[in-house]
C-alpha positions in Angstrom: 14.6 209.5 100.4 13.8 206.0 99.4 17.3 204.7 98.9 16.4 201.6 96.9 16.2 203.5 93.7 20.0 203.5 94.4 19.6 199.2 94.5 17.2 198.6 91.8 19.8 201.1 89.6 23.3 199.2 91.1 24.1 197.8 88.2 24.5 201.6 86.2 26.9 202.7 88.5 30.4 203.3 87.3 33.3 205.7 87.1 35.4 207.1 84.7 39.4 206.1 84.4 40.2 209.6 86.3 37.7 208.5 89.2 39.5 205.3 89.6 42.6 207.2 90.2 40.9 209.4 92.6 39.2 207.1 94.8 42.6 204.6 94.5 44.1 207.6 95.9 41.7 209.2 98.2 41.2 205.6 100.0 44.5 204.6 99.7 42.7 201.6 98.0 44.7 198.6 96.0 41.4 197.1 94.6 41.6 195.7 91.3 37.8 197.0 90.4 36.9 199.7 92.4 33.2 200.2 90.9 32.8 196.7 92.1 34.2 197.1 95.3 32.1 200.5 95.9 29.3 198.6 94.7 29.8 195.7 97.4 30.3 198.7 99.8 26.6 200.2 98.9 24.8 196.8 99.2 26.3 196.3 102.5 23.4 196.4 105.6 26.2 198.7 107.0 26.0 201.5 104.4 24.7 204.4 105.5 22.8 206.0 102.9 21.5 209.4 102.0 20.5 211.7 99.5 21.0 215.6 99.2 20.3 217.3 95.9 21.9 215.4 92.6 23.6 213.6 94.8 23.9 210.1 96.9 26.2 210.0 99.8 27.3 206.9 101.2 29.0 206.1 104.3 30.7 203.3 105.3 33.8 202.0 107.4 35.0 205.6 107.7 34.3 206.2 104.1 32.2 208.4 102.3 31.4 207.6 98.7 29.2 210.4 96.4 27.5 208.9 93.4 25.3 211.6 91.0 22.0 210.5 91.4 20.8 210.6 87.5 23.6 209.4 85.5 25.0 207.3 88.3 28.6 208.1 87.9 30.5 207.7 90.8 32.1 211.0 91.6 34.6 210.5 94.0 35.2 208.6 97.4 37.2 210.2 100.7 37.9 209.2 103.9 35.3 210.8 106.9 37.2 213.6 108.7 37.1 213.0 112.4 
């Protein structure tokens, strides 16, 4: 899974109004721009990054952030379960 198709696309990445809500919530985040903030989060060397079906799952800092892989919508973020 060559995750640099998830790079060179970075800047199509985005969320809809509801998933800012969501992730806000999930994350208990108090970012002004979360797609910004996700994206940083995705560039990092940190990010753990994987691919399973139509999906991209990222993991970082106890977070795991799920992005469709075609229209690059951010779907929702959550905190890992330990």
């Amino acid at each position: 899974m060559d995750k640099q198709i998830l790079f060179d696309n970075i800047d199509r990445i985005h969320t809809t109004d509801m998933g800012v809500d969501r992730i806000k919530k999930n994350l208990s985040l108090d970012e002004a721009d979360v797609v910004e903030w996700i994206k940083s989060k995705i560039m990092s060397e940190k990010a753990e990054i994987s691919r399973k079906g139509k999906n991209w799952y990222v993991c970082i800092e106890g977070c795991i952030i799920t992005v469709n892989a075609s229209s690059y919508t951010i779907i929702t973020a959550h905190k890992e379960k330990r």
